[in-house]
C-alpha positions in Angstrom: -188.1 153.6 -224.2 -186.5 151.2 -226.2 -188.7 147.7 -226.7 -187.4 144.8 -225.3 -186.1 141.7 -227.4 -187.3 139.2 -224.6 -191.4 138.0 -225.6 -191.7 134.8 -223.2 -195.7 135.4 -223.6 -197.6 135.2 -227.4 -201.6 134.5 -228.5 -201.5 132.8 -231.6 -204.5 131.8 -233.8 -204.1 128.4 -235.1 -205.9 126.5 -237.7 -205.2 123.3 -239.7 -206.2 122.4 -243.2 -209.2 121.1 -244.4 -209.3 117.7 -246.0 -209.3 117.6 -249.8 -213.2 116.0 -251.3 -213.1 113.1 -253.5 -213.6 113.0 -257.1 -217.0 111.6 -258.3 -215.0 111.4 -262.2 -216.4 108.3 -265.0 -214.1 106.6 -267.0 -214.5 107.7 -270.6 -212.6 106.9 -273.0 -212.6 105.3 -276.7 -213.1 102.0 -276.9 -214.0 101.5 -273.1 -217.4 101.4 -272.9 -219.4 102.0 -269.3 -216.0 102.7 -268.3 -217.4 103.0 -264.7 -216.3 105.4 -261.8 -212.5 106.4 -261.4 -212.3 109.4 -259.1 -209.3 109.6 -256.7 -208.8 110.1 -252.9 -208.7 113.9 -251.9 -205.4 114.9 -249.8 -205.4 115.6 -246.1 -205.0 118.9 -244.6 -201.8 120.3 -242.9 -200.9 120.0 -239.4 -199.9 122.5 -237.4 -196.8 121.0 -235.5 -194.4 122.7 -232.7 -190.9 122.0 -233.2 -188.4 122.8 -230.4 -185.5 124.6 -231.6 -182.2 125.3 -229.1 -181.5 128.2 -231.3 -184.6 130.4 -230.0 -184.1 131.7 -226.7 -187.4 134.2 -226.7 -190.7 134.2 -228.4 -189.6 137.1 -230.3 -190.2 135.8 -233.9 -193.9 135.0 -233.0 -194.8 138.4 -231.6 -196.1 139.6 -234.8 -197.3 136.0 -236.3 -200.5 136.5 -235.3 -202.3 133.8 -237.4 -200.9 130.4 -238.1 -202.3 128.5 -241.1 -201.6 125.3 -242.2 -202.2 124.2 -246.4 -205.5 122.9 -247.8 -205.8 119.5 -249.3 -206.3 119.2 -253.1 -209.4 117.4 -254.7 -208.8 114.5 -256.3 -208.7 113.7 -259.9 -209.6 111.3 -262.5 -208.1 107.7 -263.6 -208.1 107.6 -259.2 -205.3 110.4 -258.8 -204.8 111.7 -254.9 -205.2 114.9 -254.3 -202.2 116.6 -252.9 -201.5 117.0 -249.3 -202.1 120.2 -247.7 -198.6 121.7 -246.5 -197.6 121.5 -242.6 -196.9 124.7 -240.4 -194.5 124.4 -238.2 -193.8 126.5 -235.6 -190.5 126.6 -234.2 -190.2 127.4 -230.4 -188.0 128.0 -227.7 -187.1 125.2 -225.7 -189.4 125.2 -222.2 -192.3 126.5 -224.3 -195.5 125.7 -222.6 -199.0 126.1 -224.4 -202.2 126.4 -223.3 -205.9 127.0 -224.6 -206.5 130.3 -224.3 -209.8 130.1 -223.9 -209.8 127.4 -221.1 -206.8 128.1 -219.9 -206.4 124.0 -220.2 -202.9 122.7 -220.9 -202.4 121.0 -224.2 -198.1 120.8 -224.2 -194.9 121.3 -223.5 -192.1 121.4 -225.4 -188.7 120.9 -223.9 -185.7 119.1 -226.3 -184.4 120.4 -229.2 -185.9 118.8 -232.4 -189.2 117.7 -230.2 -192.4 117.9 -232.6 -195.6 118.3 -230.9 -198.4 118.3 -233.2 -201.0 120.8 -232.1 -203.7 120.7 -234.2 -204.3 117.6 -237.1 -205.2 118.0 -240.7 -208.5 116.9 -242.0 -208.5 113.6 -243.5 -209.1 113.8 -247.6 -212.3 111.8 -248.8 -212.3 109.1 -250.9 -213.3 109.2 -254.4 -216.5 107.4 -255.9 -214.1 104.4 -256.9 -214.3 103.2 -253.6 -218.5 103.2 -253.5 -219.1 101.0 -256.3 -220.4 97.7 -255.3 -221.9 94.9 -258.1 -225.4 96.3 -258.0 -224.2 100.1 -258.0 -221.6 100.1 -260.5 -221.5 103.9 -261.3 -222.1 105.9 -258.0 -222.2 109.4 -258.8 -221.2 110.8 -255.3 -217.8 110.6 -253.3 -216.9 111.7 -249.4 -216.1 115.6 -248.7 -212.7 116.0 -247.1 -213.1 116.3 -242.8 -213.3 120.0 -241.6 -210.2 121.9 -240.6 -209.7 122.3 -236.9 -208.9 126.0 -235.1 -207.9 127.2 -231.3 -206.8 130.2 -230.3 -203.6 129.0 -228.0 -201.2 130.6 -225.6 -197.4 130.3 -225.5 -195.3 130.7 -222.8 -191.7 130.5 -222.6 -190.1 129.0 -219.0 -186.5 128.9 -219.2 -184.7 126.1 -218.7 -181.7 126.1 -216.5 -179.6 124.1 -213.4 -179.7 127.2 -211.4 -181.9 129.9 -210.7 -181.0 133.2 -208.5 -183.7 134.2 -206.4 -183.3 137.6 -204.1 -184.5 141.0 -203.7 -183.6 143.9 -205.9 -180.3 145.2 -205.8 -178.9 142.2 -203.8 -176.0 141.4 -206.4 -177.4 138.5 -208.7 -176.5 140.0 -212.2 -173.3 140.8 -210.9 -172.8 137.0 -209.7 -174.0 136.2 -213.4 -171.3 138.0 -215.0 -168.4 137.5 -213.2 -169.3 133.1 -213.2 -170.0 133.5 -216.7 -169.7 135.2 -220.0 -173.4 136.9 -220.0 -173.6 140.8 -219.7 -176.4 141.4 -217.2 -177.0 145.5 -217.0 -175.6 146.8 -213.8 -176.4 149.2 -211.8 -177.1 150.8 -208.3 -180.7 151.0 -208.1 -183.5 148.6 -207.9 -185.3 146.7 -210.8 -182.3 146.7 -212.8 -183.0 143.8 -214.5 -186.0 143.8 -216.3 -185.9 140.6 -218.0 -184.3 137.4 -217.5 -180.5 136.7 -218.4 -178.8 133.3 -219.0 -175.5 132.2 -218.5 -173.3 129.3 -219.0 -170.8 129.0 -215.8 -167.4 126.7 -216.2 -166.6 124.4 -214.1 -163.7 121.9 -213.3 -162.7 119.3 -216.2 -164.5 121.2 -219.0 -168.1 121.2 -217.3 -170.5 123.9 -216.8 -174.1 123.9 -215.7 -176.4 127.1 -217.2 -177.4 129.9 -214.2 -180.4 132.1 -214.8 -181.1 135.5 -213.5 -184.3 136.6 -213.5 -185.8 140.4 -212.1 -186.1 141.1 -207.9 -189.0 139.8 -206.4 -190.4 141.4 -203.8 -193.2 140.8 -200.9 -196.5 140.2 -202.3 -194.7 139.1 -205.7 -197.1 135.9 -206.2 -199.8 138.5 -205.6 -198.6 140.6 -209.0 -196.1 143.5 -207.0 -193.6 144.5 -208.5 -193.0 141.8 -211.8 -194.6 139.9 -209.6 -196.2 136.5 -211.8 -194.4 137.5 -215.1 -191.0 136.5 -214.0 -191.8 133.7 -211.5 -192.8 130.9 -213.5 -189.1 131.2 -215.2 -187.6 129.8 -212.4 -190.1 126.7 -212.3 -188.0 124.7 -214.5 -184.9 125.3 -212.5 -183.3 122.3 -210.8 -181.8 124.4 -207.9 -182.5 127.6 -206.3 -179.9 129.8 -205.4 -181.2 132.2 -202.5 -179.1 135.5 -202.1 -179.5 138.2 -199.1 -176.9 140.9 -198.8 -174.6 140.8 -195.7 -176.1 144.3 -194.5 -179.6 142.9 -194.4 -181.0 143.5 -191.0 -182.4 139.8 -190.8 -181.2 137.5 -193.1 -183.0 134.3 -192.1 -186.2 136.5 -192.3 -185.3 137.4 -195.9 -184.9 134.1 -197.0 -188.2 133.3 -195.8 -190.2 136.2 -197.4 -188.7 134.8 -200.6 -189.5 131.1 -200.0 -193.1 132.1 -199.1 -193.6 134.0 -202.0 -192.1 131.0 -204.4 -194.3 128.9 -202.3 -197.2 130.9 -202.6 -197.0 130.9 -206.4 -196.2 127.4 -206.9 -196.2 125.1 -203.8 -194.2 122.4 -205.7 -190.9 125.1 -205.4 -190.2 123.6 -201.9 -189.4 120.6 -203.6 -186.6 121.8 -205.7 -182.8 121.9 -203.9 -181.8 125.2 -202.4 -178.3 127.1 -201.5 -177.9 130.6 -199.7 -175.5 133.1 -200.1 -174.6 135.7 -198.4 -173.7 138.6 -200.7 -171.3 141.4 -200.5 -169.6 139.6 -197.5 -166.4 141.7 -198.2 -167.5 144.3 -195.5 -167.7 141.5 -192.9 -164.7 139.9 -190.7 -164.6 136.3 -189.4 -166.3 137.2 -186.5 -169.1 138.8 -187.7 -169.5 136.4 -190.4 -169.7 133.5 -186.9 -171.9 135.5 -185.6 -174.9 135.6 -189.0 -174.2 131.7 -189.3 -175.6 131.1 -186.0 -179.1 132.5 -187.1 -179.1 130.9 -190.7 -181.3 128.2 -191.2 -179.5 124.5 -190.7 -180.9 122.5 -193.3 -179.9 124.6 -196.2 -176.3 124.8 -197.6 -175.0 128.6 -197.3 -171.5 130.3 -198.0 -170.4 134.0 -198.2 -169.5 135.5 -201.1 -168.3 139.0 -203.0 -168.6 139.1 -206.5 -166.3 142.0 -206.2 -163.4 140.8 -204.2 -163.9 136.8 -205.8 -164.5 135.6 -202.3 -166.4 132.4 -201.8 -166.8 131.9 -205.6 -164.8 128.8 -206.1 -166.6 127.7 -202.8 -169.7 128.3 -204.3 -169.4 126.7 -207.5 -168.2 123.7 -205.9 -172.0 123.6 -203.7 -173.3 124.1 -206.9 -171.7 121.8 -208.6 -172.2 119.1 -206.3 -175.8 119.6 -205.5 -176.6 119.2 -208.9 -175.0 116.0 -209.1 -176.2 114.6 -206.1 -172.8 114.6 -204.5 -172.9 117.3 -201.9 -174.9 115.6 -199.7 -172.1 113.4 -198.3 -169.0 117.0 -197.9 -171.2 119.2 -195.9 -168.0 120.8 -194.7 -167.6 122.8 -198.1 -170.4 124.3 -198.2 -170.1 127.0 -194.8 -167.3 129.6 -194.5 -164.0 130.8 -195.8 -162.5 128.8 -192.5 -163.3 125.8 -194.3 -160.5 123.5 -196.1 -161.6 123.6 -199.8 -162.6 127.3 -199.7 -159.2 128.1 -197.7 -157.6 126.0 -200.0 -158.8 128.1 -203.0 -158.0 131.4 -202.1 -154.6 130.7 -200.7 -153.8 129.2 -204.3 -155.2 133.0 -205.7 -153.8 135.1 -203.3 -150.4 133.5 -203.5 -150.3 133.0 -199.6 -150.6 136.7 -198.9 -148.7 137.5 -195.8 -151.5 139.8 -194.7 -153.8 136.3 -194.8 -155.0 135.1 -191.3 -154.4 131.4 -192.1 -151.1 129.8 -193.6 -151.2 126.7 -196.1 -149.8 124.3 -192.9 -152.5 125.3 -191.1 -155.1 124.7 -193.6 -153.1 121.3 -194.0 -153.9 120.7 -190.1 -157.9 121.1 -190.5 -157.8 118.8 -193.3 -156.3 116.4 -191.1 -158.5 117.0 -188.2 -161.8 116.9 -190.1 -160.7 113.4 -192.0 -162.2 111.0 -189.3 -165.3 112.6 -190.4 -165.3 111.3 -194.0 -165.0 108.9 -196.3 -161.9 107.8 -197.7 -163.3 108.9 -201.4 -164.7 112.4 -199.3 -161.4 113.5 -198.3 -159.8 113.5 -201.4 -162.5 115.3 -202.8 -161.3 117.9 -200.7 -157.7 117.2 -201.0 -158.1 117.8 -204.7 
């Protein structure tokens, strides 16, 4: 079995360098008698600093770095020289890299822009040089400071991606299909369970030249916070999400009580997950008519935003973007109309425009013209042409 290219978990040894000693070197020279002490400053170790870099995506390149050393610092020298600084390692790291003491398990830092330096572990400081020890009754000290020890600590990294939206479901529900038909990414797809094995990314477009980034991570099951299944391994990538897309298939045989095995279980693992802003959607809702799909709202739970969707057919995906879209920008709050089923205006609205007002289609433009006008008394003046656009 081929290896996989995605490391969001690495155990480095890290130490920094060791301070340079002082010089304890006398002046002498021709002419210059009891030229007295002249010994220079030793240099100061290397740090070991953590650099966030937008061009990782994985711990990959630190798999095999097992050790990570920074430079000694030089002695000084005579006629006061410095010794030279010991040379910084940095580490570059994935943005959303967290690290810990591995021996603890304390947390030191997190990294989470691009070009962020953390330093992780500081160089010993060099000592000074006899020069600075002479005083008017000790005018030739013969001893100088040793440079400061170098410091070590075994660390762990671990990588939580950063993205706007995170798909949560159960196997085979339909989230790496969703990923690649919003967006460019390639998910592997397939008819069976567990399909995904490690977390995609994906950038989805939206109106006016925006996009917000979706993740897809593996199925979670009951009892993942427990370890089933990939249990804790994958969970902790959608921490750093800002909204949490739910997805149960159409042909689950209770959809609210799916949605709450999942919020448990993200719960469970991190109790702070309830904060974060959530959307359902109903998958594969191409096998359902109107009337069935009336019939599943009624037991969906109210305070959450939900719409139905195919990622086959295209159904609800403008719709679905748009919740998106305006959940993350604080804006969906206000239109809660959008955000239920293909009856509504702005989803209607969409797929009339794709399907070219389909004579087979239940609902002509005029009509979706009347609901807009019926449903205007319930918004603002700035709402409605939110949903006129």
């Amino acid at each position: 079995m081929a290896e996989s290219n995605f490391v969001d978990y690495v155990k480095i040894y890290c130490r920094s360098g060791k301070g340079g000693r002082g010089s304890t070197h006398m002046r002498r020279e021709k002419y210059i008698p009891n030229g007295g002490p002249d010994g220079g400053d030793g240099g100061r170790g290397g740090h070991i600093i953590l650099r966030g870099n937008r061009n990782y995506w994985t711990l990959l390149h630190l798999r095999y770095e097992r050790h990570a050393l920074a430079g000694h610092g030089e002695s000084g020298g005579k006629q006061c020289s410095f010794g030279r600084d010991g040379a910084d390692k940095i580490i570059e790291v994935p943005c959303g890299t967290v690290v810990y003491n591995a021996e603890t398990g304390e947390y030191i830092c997190d990294v989470t822009d691009h070009g962020q330096e953390v330093m992780l572990l500081k160089g010993g400081r060099g000592g000074q040089g006899n020069t600075h020890f002479k005083t008017a009754t000790r005018q030739a000290p013969r001893f100088a400071q040793p440079g400061e020890p170098m410091q070590e600590l075994m660390v762990i990294m671990e990588l939580k991606l950063l993205a706007d939206v995170g798909l949560v479901g159960f196997p085979n529900v339909g989230k790496s299909t969703l990923l690649s038909v919003v967006s460019a990414a390639k998910p592997k797809i397939a008819n069976y369970p567990f399909t995904t094995l490690e977390p995609n990314l994906g950038i989805v477009p939206y109106r006016g030249g925006q996009s917000f980034v979706m993740a897809d991570i593996p199925g979670i099951i009951e009892g993942a916070s427990e370890g089933k299944g990939l249990g804790l391994r994958f969970l902790r990538h959608i921490e750093r999400n800002s909204l949490l897309l739910f997805m149960v298939p159409a042909d689950a045989d209770d959809i609210k009580k799916e949605y709450d095995i999942l919020l448990n279980e993200l719960s469970t693992f991190n109790p702070e997950m309830l904060d974060k802003l959530r959307v359902l959607a109903i998958t594969k809702s191409d096998m359902l008519d109107q009337e069935l799909m009336d019939e599943i709202e009624k037991t969906l739970p109210e305070s959450v935003p939900h719409v139905f969707i195919s990622s086959i057919t295209g159904l609800g995906i403008p719709a679905l973007k748009d919740i998106l879209w305006g959940e993350l920008n604080k804006e969906g709050n206000k239109i809660e109309s959008i955000v239920h089923r293909p009856k509504d205006v702005a989803l209607l609205k969409e797929e009339l425009k794709e399907m070219g007002e389909d004579e087979d289609f239940e609902y002509s433009y005029e009509e979706v013209e009347e609901e807009a006008e019926e449903v205007e008394e319930d918004f603002d003046d700035d709402d409605v042409d939110k949903l006129k656009e």
